[in-house]
C-alpha positions in Angstrom: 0.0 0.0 0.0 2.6 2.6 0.7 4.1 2.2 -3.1 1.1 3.1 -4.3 0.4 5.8 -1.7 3.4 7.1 -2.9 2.8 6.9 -6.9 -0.6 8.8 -6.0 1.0 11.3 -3.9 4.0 12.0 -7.2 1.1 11.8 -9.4 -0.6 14.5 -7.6 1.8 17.2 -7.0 2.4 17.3 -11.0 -1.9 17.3 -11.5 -1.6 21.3 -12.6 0.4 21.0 -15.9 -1.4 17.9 -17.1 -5.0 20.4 -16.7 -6.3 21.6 -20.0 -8.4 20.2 -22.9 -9.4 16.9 -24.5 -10.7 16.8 -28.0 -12.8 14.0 -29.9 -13.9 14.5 -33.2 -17.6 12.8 -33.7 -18.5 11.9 -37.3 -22.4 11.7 -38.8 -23.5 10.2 -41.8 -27.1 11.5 -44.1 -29.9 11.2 -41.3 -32.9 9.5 -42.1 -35.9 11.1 -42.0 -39.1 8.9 -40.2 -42.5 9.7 -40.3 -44.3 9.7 -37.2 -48.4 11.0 -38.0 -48.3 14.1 -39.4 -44.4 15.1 -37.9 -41.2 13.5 -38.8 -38.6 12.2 -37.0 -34.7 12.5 -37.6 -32.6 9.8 -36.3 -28.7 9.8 -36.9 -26.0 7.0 -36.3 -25.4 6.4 -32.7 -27.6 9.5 -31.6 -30.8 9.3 -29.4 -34.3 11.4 -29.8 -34.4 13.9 -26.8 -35.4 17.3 -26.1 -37.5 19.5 -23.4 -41.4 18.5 -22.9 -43.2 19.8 -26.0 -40.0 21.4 -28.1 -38.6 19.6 -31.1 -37.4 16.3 -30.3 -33.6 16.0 -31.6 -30.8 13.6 -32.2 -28.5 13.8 -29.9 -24.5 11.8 -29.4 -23.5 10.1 -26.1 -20.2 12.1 -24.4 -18.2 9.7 -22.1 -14.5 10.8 -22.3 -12.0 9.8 -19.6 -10.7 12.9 -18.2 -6.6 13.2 -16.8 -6.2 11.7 -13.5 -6.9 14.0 -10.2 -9.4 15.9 -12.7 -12.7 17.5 -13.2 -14.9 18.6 -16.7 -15.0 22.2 -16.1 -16.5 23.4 -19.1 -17.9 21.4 -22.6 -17.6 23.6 -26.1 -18.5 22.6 -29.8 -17.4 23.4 -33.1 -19.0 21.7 -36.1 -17.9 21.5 -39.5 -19.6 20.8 -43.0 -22.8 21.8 -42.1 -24.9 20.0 -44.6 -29.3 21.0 -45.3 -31.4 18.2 -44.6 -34.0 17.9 -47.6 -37.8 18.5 -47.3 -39.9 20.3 -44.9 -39.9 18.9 -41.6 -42.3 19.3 -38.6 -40.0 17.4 -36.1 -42.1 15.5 -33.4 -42.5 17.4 -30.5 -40.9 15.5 -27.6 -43.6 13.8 -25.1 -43.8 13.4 -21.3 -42.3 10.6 -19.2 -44.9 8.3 -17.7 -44.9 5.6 -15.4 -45.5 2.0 -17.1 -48.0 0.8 -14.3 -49.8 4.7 -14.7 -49.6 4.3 -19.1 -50.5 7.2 -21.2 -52.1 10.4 -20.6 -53.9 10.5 -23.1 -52.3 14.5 -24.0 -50.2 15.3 -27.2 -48.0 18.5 -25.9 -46.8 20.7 -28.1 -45.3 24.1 -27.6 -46.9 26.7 -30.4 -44.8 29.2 -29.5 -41.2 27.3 -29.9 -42.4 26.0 -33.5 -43.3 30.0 -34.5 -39.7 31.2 -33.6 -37.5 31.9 -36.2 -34.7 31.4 -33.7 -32.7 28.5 -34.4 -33.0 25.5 -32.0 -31.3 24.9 -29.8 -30.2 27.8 -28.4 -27.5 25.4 -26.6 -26.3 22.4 -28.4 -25.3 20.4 -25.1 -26.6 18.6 -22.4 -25.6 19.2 -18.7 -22.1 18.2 -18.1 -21.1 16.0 -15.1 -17.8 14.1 -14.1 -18.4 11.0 -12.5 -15.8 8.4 -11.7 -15.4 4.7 -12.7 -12.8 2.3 -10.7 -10.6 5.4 -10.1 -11.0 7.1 -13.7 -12.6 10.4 -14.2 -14.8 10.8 -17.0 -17.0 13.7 -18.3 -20.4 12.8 -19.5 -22.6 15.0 -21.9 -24.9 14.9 -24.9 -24.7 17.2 -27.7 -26.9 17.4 -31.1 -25.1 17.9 -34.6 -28.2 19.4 -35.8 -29.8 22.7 -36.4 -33.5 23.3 -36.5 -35.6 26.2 -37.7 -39.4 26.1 -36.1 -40.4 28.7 -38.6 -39.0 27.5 -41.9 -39.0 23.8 -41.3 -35.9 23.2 -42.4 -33.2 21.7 -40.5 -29.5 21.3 -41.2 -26.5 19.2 -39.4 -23.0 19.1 -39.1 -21.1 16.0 -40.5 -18.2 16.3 -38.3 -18.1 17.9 -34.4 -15.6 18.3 -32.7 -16.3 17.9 -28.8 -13.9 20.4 -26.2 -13.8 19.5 -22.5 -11.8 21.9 -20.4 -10.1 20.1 -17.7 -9.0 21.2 -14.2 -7.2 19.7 -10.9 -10.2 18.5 -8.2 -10.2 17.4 -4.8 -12.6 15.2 -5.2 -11.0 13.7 -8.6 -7.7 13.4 -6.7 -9.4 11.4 -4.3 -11.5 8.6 -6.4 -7.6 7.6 -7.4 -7.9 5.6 -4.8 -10.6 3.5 -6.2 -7.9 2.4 -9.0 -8.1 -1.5 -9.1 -6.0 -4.4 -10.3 -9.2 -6.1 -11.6 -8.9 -7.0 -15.3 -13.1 -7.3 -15.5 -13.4 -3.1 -13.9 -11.1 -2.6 -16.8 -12.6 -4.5 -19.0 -15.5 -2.1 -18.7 -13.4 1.1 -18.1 -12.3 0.7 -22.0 -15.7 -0.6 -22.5 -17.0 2.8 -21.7 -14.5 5.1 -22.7 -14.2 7.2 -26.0 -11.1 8.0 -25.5 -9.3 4.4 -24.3 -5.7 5.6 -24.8 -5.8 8.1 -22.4 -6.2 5.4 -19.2 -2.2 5.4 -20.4 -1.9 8.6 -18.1 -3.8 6.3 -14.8 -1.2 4.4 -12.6 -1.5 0.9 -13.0 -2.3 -0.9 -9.6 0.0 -4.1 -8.9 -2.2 -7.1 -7.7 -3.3 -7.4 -4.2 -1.5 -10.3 -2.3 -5.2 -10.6 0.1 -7.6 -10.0 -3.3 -10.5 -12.0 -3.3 -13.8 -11.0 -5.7 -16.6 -12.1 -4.0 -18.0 -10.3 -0.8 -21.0 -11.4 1.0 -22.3 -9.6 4.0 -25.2 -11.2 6.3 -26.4 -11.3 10.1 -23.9 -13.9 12.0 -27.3 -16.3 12.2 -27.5 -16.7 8.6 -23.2 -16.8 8.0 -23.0 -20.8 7.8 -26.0 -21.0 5.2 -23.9 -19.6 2.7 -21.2 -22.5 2.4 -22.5 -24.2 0.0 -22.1 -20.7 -2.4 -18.3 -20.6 -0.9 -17.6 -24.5 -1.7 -19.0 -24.0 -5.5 -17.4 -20.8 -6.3 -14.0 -22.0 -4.9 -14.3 -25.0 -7.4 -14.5 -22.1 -9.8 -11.3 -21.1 -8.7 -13.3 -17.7 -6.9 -12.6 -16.7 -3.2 -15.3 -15.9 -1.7 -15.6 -14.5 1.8 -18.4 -13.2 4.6 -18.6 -10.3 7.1 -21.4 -10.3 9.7 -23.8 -7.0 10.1 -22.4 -6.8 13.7 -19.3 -7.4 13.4 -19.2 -4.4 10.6 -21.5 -2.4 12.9 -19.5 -2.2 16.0 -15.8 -1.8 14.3 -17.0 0.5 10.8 -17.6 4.4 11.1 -20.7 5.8 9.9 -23.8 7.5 10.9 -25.8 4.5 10.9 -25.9 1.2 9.8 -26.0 1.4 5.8 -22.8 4.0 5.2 -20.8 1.6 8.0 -21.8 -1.1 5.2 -20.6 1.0 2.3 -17.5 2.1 4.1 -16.9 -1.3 4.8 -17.4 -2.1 1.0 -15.2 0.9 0.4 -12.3 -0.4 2.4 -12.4 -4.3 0.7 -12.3 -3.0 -2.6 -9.3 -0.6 -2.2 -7.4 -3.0 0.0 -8.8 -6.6 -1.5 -9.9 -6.0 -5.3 -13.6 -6.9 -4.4 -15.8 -6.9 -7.6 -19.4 -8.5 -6.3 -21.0 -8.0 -3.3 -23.9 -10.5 -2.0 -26.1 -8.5 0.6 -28.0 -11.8 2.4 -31.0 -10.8 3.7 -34.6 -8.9 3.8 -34.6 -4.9 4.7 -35.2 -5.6 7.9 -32.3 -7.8 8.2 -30.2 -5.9 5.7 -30.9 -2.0 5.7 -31.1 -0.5 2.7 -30.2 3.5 1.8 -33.4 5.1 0.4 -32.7 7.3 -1.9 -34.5 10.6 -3.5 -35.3 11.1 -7.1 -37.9 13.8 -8.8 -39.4 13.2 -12.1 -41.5 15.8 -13.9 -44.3 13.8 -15.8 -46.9 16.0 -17.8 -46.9 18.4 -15.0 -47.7 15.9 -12.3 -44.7 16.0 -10.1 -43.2 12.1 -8.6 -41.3 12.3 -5.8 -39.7 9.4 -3.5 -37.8 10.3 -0.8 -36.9 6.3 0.2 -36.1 4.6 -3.2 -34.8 1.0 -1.9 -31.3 1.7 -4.0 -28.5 -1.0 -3.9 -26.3 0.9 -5.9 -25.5 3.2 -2.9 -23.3 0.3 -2.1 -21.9 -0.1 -5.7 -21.2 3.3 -6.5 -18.1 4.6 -4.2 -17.3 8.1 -4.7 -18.3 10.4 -2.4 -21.2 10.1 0.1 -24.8 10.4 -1.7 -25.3 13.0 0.3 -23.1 16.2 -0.2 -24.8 18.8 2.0 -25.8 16.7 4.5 -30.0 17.2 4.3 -32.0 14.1 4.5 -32.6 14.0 0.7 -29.8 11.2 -0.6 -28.5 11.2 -3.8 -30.3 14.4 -5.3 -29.8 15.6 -8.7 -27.7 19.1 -9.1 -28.8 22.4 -9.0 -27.7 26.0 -8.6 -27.2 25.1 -5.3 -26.7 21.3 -5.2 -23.8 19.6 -6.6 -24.3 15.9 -7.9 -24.2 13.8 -5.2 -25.2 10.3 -7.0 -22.3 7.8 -8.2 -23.4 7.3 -11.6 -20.4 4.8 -12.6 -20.5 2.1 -10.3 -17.1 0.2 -9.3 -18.6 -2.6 -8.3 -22.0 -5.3 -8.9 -24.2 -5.3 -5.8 -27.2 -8.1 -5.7 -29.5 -8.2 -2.5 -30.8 -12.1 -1.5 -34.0 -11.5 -0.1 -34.6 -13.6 2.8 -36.1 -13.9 6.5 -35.9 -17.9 7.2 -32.8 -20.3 7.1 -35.1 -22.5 4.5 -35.9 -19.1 2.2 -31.8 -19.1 2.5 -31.2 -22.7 1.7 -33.6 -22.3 -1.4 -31.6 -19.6 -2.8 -28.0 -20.7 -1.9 -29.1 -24.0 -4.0 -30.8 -22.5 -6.9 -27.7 -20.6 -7.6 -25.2 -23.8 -7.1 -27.7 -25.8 -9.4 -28.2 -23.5 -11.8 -24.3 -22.7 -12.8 -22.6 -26.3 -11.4 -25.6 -28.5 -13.1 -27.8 -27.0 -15.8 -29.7 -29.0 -17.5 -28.9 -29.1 -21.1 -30.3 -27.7 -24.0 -32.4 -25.3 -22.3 -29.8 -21.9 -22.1 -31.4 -21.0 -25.8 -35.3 -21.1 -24.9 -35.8 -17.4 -24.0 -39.3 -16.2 -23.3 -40.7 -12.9 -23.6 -43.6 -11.7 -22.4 -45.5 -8.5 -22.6 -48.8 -6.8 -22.0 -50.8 -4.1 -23.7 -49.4 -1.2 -21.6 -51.8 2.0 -22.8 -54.0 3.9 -25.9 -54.0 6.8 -27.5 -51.8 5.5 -29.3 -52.2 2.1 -28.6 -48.5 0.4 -27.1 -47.5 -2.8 -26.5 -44.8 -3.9 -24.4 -43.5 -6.1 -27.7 -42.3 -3.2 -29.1 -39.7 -2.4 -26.3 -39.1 -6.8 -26.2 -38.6 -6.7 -29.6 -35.1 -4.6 -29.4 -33.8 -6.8 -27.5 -33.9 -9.7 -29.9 -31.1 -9.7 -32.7 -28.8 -6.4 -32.6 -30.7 -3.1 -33.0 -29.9 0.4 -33.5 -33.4 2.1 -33.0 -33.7 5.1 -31.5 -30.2 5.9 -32.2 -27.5 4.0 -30.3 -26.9 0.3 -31.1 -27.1 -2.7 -29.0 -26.3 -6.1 -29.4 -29.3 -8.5 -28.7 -30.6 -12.3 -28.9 -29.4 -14.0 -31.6 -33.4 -15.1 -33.2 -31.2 -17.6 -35.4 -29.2 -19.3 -33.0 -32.2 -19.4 -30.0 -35.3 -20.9 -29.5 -37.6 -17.7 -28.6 -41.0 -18.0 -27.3 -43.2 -15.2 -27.5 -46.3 -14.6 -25.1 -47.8 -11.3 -26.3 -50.8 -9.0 -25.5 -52.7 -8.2 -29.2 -55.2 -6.3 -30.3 -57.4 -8.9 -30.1 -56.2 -11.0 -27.4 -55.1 -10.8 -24.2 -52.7 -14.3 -22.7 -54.0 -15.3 -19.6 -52.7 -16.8 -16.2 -52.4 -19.8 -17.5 -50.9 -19.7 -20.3 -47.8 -17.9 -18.8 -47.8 -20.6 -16.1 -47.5 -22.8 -18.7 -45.2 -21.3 -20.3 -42.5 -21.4 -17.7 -43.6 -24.7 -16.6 -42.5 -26.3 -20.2 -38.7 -25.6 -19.1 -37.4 -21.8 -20.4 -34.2 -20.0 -19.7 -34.6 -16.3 -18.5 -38.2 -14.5 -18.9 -38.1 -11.2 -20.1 -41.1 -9.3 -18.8 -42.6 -5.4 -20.4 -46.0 -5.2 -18.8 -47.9 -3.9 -15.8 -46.8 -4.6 -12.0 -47.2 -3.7 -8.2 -45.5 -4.5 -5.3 -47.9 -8.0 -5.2 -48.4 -8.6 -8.9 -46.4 -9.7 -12.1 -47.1 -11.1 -15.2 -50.7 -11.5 -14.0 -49.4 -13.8 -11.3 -50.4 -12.4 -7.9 -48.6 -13.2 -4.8 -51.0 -16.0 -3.9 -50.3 -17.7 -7.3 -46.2 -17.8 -6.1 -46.5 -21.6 -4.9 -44.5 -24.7 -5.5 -47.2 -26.1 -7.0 -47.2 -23.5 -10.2 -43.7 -24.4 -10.6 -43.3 -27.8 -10.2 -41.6 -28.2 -13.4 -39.1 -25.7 -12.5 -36.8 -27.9 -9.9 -33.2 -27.5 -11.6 -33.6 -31.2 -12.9 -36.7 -31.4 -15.0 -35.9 -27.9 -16.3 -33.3 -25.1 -15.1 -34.1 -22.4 -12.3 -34.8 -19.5 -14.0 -34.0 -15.8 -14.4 -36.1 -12.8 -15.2 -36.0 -8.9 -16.1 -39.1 -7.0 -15.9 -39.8 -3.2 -16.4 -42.7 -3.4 -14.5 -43.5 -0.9 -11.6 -42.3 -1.7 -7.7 -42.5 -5.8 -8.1 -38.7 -5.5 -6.4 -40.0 -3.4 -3.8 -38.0 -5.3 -1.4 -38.7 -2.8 1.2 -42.5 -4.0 1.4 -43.1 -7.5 3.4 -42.3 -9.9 1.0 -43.1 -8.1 -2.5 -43.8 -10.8 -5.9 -40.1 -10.9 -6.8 -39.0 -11.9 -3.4 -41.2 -14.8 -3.8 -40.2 -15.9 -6.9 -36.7 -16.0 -5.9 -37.0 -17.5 -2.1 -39.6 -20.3 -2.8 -37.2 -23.9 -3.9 -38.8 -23.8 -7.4 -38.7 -20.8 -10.2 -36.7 -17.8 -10.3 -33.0 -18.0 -9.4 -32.4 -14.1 -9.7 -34.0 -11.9 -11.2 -33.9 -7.9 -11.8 -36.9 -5.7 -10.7 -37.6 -2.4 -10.1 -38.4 -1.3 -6.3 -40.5 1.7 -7.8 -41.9 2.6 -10.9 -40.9 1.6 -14.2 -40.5 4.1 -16.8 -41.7 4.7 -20.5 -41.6 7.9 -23.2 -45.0 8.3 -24.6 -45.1 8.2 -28.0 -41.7 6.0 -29.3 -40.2 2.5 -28.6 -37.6 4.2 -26.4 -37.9 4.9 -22.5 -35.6 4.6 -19.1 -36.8 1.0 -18.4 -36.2 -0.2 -21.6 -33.4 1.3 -22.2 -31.4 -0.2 -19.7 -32.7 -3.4 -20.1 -31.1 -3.3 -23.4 -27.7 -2.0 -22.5 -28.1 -5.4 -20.2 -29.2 -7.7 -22.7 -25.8 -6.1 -25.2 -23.3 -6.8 -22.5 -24.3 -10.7 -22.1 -24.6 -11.1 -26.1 -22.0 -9.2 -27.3 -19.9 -11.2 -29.7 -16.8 -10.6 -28.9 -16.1 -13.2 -25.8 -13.2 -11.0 -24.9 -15.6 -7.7 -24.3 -18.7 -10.3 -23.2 -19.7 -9.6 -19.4 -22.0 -12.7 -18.5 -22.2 -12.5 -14.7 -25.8 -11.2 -13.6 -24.6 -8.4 -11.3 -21.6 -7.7 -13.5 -23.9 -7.2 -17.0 -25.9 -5.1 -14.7 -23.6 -2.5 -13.5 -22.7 -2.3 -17.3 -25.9 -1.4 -18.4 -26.2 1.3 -16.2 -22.1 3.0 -16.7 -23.3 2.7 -20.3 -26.5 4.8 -19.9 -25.2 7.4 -17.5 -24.4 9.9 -20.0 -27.7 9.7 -20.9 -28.7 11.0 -17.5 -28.0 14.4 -19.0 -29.8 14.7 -21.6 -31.8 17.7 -22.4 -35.7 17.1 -21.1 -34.1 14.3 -19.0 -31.9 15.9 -16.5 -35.1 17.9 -14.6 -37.5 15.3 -14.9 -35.0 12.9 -13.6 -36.7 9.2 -15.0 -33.8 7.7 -15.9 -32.2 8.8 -13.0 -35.1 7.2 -11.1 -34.6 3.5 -13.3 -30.6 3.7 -12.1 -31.9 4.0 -8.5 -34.7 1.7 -8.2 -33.6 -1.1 -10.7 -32.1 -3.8 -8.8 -30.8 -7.0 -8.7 -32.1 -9.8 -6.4 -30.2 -12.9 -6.5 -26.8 -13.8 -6.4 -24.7 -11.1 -8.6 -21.7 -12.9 -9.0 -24.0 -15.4 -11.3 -23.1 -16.9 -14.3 -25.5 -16.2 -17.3 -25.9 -19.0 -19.2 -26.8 -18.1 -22.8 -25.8 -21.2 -24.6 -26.5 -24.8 -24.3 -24.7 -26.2 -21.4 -21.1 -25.0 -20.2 -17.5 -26.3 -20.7 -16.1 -28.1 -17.8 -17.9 -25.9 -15.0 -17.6 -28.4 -12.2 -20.8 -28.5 -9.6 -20.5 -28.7 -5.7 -22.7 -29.0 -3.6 -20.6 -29.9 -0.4 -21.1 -33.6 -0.7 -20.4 -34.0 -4.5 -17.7 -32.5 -6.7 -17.1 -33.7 -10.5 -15.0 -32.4 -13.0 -13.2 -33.5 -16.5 -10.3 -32.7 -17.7 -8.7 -31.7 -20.0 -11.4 -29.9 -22.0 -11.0 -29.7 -24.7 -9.1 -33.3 -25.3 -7.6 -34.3 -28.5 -9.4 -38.2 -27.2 -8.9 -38.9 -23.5 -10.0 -37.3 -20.6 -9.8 -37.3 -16.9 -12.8 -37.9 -14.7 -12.5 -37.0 -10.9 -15.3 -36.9 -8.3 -15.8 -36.6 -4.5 -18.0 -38.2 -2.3 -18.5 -37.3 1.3 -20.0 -40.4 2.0 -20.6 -44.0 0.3 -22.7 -43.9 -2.6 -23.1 -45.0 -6.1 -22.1 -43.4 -9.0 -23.0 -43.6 -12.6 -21.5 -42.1 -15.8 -23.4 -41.5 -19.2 -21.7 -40.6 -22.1 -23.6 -39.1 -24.5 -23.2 -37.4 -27.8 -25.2 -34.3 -29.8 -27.1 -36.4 -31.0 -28.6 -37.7 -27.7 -27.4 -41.3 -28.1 -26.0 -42.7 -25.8 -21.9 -44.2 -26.3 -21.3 -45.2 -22.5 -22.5 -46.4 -19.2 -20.5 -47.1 -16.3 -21.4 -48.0 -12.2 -19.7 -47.3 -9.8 -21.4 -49.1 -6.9 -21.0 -48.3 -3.4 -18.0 -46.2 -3.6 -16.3 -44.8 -0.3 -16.1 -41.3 0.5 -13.1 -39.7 -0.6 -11.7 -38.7 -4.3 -12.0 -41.1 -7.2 -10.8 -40.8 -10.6 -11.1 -42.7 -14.2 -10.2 -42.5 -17.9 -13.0 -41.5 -20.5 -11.7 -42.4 -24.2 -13.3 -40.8 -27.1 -9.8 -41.4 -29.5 -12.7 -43.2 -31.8 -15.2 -40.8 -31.4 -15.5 -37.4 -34.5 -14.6 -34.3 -33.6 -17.6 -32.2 -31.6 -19.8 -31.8 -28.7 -20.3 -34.5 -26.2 -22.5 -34.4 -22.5 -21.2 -36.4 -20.0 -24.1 -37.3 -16.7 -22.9 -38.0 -13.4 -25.1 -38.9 -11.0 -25.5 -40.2 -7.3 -28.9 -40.7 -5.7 -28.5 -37.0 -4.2 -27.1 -35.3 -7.1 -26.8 -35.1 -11.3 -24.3 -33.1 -12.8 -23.8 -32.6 -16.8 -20.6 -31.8 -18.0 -20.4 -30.9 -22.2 -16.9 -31.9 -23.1 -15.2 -30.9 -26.6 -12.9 -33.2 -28.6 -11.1 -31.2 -31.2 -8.3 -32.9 -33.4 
């Protein structure tokens, strides 16, 4: 610790000639021009439709560029070059209110007469607000800008083809001192190039050396509930992952803080910059587990929402500064001329709360997440299933149009994601028509014929999802759904306060406590958000920037842990956060607060057909093969804490089955044998281990 005390401290007395500017240049191509009822849209490459309630709605580019250590985005400028005239006469759409999904439409088409008279051009400012956050030690300024100008009056609209973006740079206390969130971790970053526009200049950062006491996983629960989580340990350690557990009390009589929830994050603070943490498991209901509630306002059609105590988990993921700059009791408020930002947008690590009250609600979900990554059962990982409701008229929506951009990649409303390859999966659609409505059944149903993660758009309260009420959350809905008949299952909703894991046992803590059904899940613990009037909104969007981190294509840049793909949706939509129109009505501030995960976040995603030599423990049975891939033999070992009998089953892709072996009444202890495919083609094989307690599928390779 005291080398790199000392690189920070040379690093900072030398911050004052590194202050000054950093350029990008941003490049557009012809925009297309969509009609939307008697107005027109313009979209452009990589840009997103924005603007203030009522007033044109315009294209504007994403700003994340990494700022010289120890320093802050002072002051944003553009200058754009070959300013080009769109063709034909354009009345842009007038951008409509924010609404929450449970509320729908209000039925109003604003539109401010006296903005589309002016003669002025619009915008009068080409920028959004300008804030620097910080990711895993790394300043960054995030902004929007639009390349175009509009005329109200004439209609006609020109843009610029190339822009280049200014940011004015100077030294900061507070910039100086998120250095010391600077990590080791290849996977924060992974996502710190991820995210940046500027990559090369993370060349100026000190590199971190690794951390002889590192360890990734963090799990912090009451002392009662501490030996329910080895199983969780044993598994992830056959994974080659550390992880480790710290009681409430024990953090609440040695942490500072003013109450229980900041002793928490300071204690999370403290084991990232001395360990390299990177997920944190919080075990336990509110009431077990406090929670920081945090304050968001959202302007919708002139009907304020406020929330004082939005149940936020990333308080504990985001780790710069305190939420709570001036001390009042609202946490986490948006700036103003008097407020500076207090909310983390860039969170350095993934935080996922595991609801539970009773040492069985524990055991469920401490097996659920063992079964689902040590033994899935195969060919299930491509059987996706979305499902979505009719969500409002005037004019009429459907939640399939937000499901939809998540399937294949997409680059509506202006920023591309990667999504669900349709040609490679087995999708199954449950969707809300004009002339029907699915029933309670038929989603039961649905679930019940073995799927992998549900992906929900639709209408919600703190007891209700998917049409399923608390009452319907019962083992025997979800027989099916044991981890050996079909896989546990995961699930992202947009609906409104499902997650409210604040309220006494809300729908989604249900579905992940019970032994059958949902292994984790992520739910909003307020309202989910929509714009009126497009395919884009808050909810949806994030949901999207989630679904493009688990199916991007490179494997290198893929992010397939639960908590992990999370986090990355929400670094990659916090620029977006300043948008014009966005930054006073505050809803997707309001979707980073109140969307969280519940489940284990250090979970593995599975989005193809069983996984490569991912041994399974569950503390009495440990299998693995190796090596994998072979050229023709491979090693099996397994474990057995006690006498049982084994069996092997070798089977091939095309379910036949090549071998059987017994191995009856073997002792406790480690065993071992030789599996010989030298005669066997080149491909995909599934090997079955099973006892009488446990079954464990292993897909082993042979390449020649």
């Amino acid at each position: 610790m005291k080398k790199f005390t000392a690189v920070l401290f040379s690093l900072l007395v030398t911050i004052a000639a590194l202050a000054g500017n950093i350029e990008k240049v941003y490049t557009f191509s012809q925009p297309v021009i969509l009609q939307n009822g008697a107005h027109q849209s313009l979209t452009l490459n990589q840009t997103l439709l924005a603007g203030l309630f009522g007033e044109p709605a315009l294209p504007y580019q994403q700003v994340a560029l990494m700022l010289p250590p120890g320093e802050k985005a002072v002051s944003i400028t553009v200058r754009g070059e070959e300013l080009t005239t769109i063709p034909g006469i354009l009345e842009l759409f007038p951008q409509q209110y924010n609404q929450p999904i449970s509320k729908g439409s209000d039925g109003k088409f604003i539109k401010n007469e006296a903005v589309y008279r002016s003669a002025a051009n619009y915008p009068l400012t080409p920028t959004g607000h300008l804030i620097t956050s910080y990711l895993n030690g790394y300043a960054f300024a995030l902004s929007t800008f639009t390349p175009v100008i509009y005329n109200p009056a004439m209609k006609s609209a020109s843009y610029y083809r190339r822009v280049t973006i200014t940011i004015a740079t100077a030294p900061d206390v507070a910039a100086a001192k998120a250095l010391k969130n600077l990590t080791p971790s290849e996977n924060a970053l992974k996502r710190v190039r991820l995210f940046a526009q500027n990559p090369e200049m993370m060349q100026q950062y000190p590199s971190r050396s690794k951390l002889k006491t590192s360890y990734p996983i963090l799990i912090i629960t009451q002392a009662q509930y501490q030996a329910g989580f080895q199983d969780l340990l044993n598994y992830y350690s056959t994974r080659g992952l550390t992880a480790q557990i710290a009681t409430t009390e024990s953090i609440e009589s040695t942490m500072t803080g003013i109450d229980l929830p900041e002793k928490i994050r300071n204690y999370i603070i403290a084991e990232y910059q001395n360990s390299a943490i990177e997920q944190v498991v919080l075990g336990g209901d509110a009431d077990r587990l406090p929670y920081r509630g945090l304050y968001c306002y959202v302007n919708s059609g002139g009907t304020p929402y406020t929330d004082n105590n939005i149940p936020a988990d990333i308080y504990f993921s985001g780790l710069d500064g305190n939420w709570n700059a001036n001390g009042n009791e609202k946490w986490g408020e948006a700036p103003t001329l008097t407020v500076q930002e207090e909310a983390d947008l860039l969170p350095e690590l993934s935080v996922g709360r595991m609801c539970f009250s009773t040492l069985q609600e524990q055991a469920n979900m401490v097996h659920k997440s063992v079964a689902y990554q040590g033994s899935p059962v195969p060919e299930e990982m491509k059987k996706p299933f979305l499902v979505s409701e009719f969500l409002y008229d005037q004019p009429p929506t459907y939640g399939s149009d937000y499901l939809e951009l998540i399937v294949d990649d997409h680059s509506d409303n202006g920023y591309s994601t990667y999504g669900i390859p349709s040609a490679t999966n087995n999708i199954t659609r449950l969707y809300d028509t004009p002339s029907y409505n699915w029933t309670k059944s038929e989603v039961l149903d649905g679930v019940n014929a073995g799927k992998a993660f549900i992906h929900h758009c639709g209408h919600s309260n703190w007891d209700y999802m998917m049409r399923l009420s608390n009452s319907d959350i019962k083992l025997s809905n979800f027989s099916q759904i044991d981890g050996i008949t079909h896989n546990y299952q995961l699930m992202y909703t947009h609906g409104c306060i499902c997650g409210a894991f604040d309220e006494s046992d809300c729908i989604a803590e249900k579905c992940t406590s019970i032994a059958n059904f949902l292994v984790a899940g992520v739910f909003n613990s307020r309202y989910g958000w929509f714009n009126q009037g497009q395919t884009e909104g808050p909810s949806a969007h994030i949901h999207r920037e989630f679904i493009s981190a688990l199916y991007h294509p490179d494997p290198d840049s893929a992010i397939t842990e639960l908590g992990s793909a999370h986090t990355m949706s929400k670094i990659k939509t916090a620029p977006w956060i300043g948008l014009p129109g966005e930054f006073e009505p505050g809803a997707q501030r309001w979707c980073f607060y109140d969307c969280n995960v519940l489940g284990d976040p250090a979970l593995k995603v599975w989005i193809d057909n069983t996984t490569v030599g991912i041994p399974y423990r569950s503390g009495k049975f440990t299998c693995s093969l190796s090596p994998n891939p072979t050229s023709g033999q491979a090693s099996l070992s397994f474990t057995l804490s006690q006498p049982s009998d084994v069996t092997l089953t070798l089977i091939n892709s095309l379910g036949q089955t090549l071998l059987t072996r017994t191995y009856n009444n073997s002792a406790a202890g480690l065993h071992s044998d030789l599996i010989d495919l030298s005669s066997e083609s080149q491909g995909v094989y599934f090997c079955r281990i099973e006892t009488k307690d446990h079954s464990s599928i292993i897909k082993l390779i042979v390449v020649r």
